[in-house]
C-alpha positions as CSV (number, residue, x, y, z in Angstrom):
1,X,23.5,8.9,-4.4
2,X,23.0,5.3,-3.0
3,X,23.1,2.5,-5.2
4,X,20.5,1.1,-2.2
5,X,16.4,1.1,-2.8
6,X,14.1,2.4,-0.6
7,X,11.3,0.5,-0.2
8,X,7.7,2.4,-0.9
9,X,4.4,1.1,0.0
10,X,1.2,1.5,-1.1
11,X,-2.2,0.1,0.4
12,X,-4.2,0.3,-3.0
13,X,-3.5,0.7,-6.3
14,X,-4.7,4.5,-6.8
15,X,-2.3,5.4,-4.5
16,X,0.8,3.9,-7.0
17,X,-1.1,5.2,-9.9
18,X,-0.1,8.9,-8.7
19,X,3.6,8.3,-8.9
20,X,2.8,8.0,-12.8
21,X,5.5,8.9,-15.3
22,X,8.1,9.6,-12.3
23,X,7.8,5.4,-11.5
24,X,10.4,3.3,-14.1
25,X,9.7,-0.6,-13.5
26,X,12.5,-2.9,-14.2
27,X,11.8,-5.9,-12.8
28,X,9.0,-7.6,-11.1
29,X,9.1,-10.4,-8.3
30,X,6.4,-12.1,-6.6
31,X,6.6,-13.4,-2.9
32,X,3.7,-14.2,-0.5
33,X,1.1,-13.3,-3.0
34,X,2.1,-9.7,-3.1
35,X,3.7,-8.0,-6.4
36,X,7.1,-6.1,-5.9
37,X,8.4,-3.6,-9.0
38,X,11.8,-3.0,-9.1
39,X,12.7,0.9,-10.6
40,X,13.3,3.7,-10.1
41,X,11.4,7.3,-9.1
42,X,13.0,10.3,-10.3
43,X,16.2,8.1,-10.5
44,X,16.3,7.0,-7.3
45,X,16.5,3.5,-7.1
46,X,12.8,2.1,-5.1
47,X,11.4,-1.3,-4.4
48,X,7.8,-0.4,-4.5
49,X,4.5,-2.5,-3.7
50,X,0.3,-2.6,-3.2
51,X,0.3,-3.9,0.4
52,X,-3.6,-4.1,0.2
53,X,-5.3,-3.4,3.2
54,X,-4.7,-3.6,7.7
55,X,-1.8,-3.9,9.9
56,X,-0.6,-7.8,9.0
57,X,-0.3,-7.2,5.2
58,X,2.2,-4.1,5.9
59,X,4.0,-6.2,8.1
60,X,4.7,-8.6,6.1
61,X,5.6,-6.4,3.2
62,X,7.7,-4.4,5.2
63,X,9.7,-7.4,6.2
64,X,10.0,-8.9,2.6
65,X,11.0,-5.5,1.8
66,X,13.6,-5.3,4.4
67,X,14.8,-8.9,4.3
68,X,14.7,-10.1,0.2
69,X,15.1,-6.7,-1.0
70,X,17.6,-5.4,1.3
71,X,16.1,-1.8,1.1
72,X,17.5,0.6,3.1
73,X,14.4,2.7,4.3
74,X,10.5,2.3,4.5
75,X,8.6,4.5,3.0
76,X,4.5,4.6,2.9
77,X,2.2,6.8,1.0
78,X,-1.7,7.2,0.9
79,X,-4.6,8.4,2.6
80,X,-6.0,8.5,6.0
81,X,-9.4,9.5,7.6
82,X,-8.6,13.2,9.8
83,X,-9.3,12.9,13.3
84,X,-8.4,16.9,13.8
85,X,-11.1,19.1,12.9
86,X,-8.6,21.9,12.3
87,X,-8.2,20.1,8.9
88,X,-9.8,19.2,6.0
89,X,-9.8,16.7,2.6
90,X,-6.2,17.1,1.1
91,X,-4.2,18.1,4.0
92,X,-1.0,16.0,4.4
93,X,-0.2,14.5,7.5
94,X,4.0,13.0,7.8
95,X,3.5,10.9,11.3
96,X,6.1,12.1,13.7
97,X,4.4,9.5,16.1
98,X,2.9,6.5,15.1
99,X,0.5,4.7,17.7
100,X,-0.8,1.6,17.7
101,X,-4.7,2.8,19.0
102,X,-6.1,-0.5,18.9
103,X,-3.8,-3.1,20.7
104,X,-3.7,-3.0,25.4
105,X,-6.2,-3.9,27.7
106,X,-10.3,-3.4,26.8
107,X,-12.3,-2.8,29.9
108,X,-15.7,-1.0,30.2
109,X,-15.4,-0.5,26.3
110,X,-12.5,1.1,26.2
111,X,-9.2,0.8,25.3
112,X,-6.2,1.3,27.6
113,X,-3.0,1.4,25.1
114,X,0.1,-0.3,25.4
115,X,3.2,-0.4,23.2
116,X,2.8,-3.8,21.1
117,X,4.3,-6.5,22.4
118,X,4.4,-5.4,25.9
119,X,1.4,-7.7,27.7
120,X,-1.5,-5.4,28.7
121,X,-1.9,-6.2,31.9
122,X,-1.8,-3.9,35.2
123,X,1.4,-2.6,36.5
124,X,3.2,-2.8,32.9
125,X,1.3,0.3,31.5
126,X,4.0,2.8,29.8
127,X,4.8,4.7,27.2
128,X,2.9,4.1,24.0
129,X,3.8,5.0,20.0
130,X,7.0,5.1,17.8
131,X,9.0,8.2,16.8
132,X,10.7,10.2,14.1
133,X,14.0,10.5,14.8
134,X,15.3,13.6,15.7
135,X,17.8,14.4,13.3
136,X,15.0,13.0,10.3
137,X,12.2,15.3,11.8
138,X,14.7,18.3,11.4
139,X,15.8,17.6,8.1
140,X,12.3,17.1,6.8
141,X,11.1,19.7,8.5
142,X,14.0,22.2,6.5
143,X,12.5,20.4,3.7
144,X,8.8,21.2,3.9
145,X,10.0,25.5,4.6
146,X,9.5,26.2,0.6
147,X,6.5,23.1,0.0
148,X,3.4,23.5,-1.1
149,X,1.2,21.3,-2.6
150,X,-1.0,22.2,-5.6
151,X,-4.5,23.3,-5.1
152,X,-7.2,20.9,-4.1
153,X,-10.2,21.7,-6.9
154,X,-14.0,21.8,-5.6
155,X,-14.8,18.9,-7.0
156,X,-12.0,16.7,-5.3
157,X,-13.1,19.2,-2.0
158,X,-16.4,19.2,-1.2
159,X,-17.0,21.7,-3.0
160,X,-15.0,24.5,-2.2
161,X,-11.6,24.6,-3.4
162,X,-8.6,24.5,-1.6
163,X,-5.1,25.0,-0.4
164,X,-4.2,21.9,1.3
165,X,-1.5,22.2,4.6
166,X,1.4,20.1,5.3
167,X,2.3,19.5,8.9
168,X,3.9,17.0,11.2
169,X,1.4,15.0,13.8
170,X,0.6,11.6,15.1
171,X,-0.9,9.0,12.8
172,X,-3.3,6.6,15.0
173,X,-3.2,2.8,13.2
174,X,-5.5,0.0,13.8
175,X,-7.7,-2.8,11.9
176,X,-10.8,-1.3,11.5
177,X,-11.8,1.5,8.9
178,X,-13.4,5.1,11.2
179,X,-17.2,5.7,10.5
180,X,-17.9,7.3,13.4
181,X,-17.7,10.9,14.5
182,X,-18.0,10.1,18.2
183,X,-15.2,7.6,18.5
184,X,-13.4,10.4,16.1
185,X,-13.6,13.0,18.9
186,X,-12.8,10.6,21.1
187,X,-9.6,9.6,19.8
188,X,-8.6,12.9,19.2
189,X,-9.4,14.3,22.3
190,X,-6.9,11.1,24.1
191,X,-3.8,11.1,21.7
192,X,-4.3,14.6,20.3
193,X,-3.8,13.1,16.6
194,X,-4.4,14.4,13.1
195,X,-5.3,11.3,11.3
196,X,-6.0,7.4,11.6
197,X,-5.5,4.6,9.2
198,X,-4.6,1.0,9.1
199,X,-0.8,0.3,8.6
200,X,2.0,3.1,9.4
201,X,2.0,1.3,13.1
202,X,2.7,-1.8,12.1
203,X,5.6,-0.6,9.7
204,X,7.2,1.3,12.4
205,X,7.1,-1.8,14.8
206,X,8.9,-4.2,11.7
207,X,10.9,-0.9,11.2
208,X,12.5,-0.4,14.4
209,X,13.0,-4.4,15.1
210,X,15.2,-3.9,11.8
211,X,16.5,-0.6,12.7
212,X,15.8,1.3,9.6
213,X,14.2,4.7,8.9
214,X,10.4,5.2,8.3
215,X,8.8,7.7,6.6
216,X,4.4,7.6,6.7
217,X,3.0,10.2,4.7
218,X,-0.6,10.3,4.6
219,X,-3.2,12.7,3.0
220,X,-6.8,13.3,4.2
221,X,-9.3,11.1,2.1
222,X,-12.2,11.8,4.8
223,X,-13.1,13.2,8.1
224,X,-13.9,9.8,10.0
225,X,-17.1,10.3,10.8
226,X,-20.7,9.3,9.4
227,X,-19.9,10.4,6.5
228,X,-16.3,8.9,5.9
229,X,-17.6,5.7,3.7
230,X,-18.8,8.1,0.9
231,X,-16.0,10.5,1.3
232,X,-13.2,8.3,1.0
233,X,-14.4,6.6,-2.4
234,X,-15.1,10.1,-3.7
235,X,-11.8,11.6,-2.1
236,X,-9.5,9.4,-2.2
237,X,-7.1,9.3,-5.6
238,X,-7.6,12.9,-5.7
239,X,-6.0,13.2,-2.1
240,X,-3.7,10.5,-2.4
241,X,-1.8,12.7,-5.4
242,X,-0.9,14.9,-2.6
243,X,0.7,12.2,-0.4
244,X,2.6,11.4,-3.6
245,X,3.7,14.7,-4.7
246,X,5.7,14.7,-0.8
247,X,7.1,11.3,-0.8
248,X,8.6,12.3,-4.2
249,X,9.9,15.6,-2.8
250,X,11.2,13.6,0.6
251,X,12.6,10.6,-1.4
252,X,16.3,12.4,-1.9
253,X,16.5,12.8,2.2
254,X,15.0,9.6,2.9
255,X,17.4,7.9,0.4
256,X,20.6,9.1,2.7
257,X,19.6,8.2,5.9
258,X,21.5,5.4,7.4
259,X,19.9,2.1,8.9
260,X,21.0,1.9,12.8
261,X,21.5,-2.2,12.7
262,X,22.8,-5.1,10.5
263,X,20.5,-7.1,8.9
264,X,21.4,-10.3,7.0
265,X,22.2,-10.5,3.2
266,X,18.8,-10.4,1.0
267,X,17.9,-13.8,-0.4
268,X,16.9,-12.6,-3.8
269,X,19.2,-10.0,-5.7
């Protein structure tokens, strides 16, 4: 087993709170205003901290992580709104792509997409979104065969209880929380996702500057629509537990998987 954390971030603090008895603090470090604990979950050795909310706080988290703390991963767990109507509250999305829905060129209203960092201008249109890895998809995917969450009750459900699913999909990211069900079908219906939030692009553009493995692992907290800003304060820790309960059955896999560059020597140890 490496002797090297993985770094895991949280948005808010009832997504941490899940991790409960399984998270051992040992140390505590404060840079930029955000808190980072030292431990261990399960025994594996984590740098783990509350990111708070949007695309520029898990940036720079991710980099402190990557840079100070010399962690050898990223991993992020919480909730998201579902953009797929083929799911419901508690289902657990792990991105496979990652897409930046808010950043290209706005014309008419909408959006055209381009990768960030590539200027959105005509003629340099391309490819958009960041990826799993092959060879990580596979071996989480093995991983998730004999998974399954615990049951959702009615209460954290709508009132119906349920099974919630696990599956791999793409994860739209971009500043602005979804309270709309016709912008919801509409970004379905153009990047055929599963679930939007506010961060897991972001990480996966520090992530492959850096050249290390991300893992985004998000559970349904609401449907993204009219209704999303009383579902997610009524949904969310129940549905974040989910999120949790994966990341701490990933965290052995993700814990092995190599970094693809150098980075320089952390400046805090």
């Amino acid at each position: 087993m490496s002797s090297q954390p993985v770094g895991l971030i949280c948005a808010v603090p009832e997504e941490i709170a899940h991790f409960g008895d399984h998270l051992h603090i040992t140390a505590r470090q404060t840079l930029a205003g955000f808190s980072f604990l030292s431990g261990s979950i399960d025994g594996r050795p984590v740098v783990i901290v509350e990111a708070g909310i949007g695309k520029v706080n898990a940036a720079i988290v991710a980099t402190l992580l990557l840079t100070q703390f010399n962690v050898r991963s990223l991993i992020f767990s919480g909730v998201a709104g579902g953009l797929d109507p083929s799911l419901g509250i508690g289902d657990v999305i792990i991105a496979r792509t990652l897409i930046q829905h808010d950043y290209g060129a706005l014309c008419d209203g909408v959006i055209t997409p381009y990768q960030p960092g590539v200027p959105p201008l005509p003629g340099l249109e391309g490819p958009v979104g960041y990826h799993l890895p092959a060879g990580l998809e596979t071996v989480i995917a093995n991983a998730l065969q004999h998974f399954v969450l615990g049951p959702l009750p009615a209460a954290a459900a709508g009132g119906t209880p349920r099974q919630p699913s696990v599956r791999l999909g793409t994860v739209l990211t971009g500043d602005h929380f979804l309270n709309c069900g016709v912008t919801r079908e509409r970004l379905h219906s153009r990047f055929q996702a599963q679930a939007i939030e506010m961060e897991g692009g972001a990480l996966a553009q520090v992530a492959e500057r850096f050249g290390a493995p991300l893992l985004v692992v998000r559970a349904l907290s609401d449907l993204a629509g009219a209704e999303s800003h009383l579902d997610f304060p009524q949904f969310a820790r129940a549905a974040a537990a989910g999120a949790a309960a994966l990341v701490r059955h990933l965290l052995p896999l993700i814990s092995e998987m190599p970094s693809t560059s150098d980075r320089p020597a952390p400046l805090i140890r």
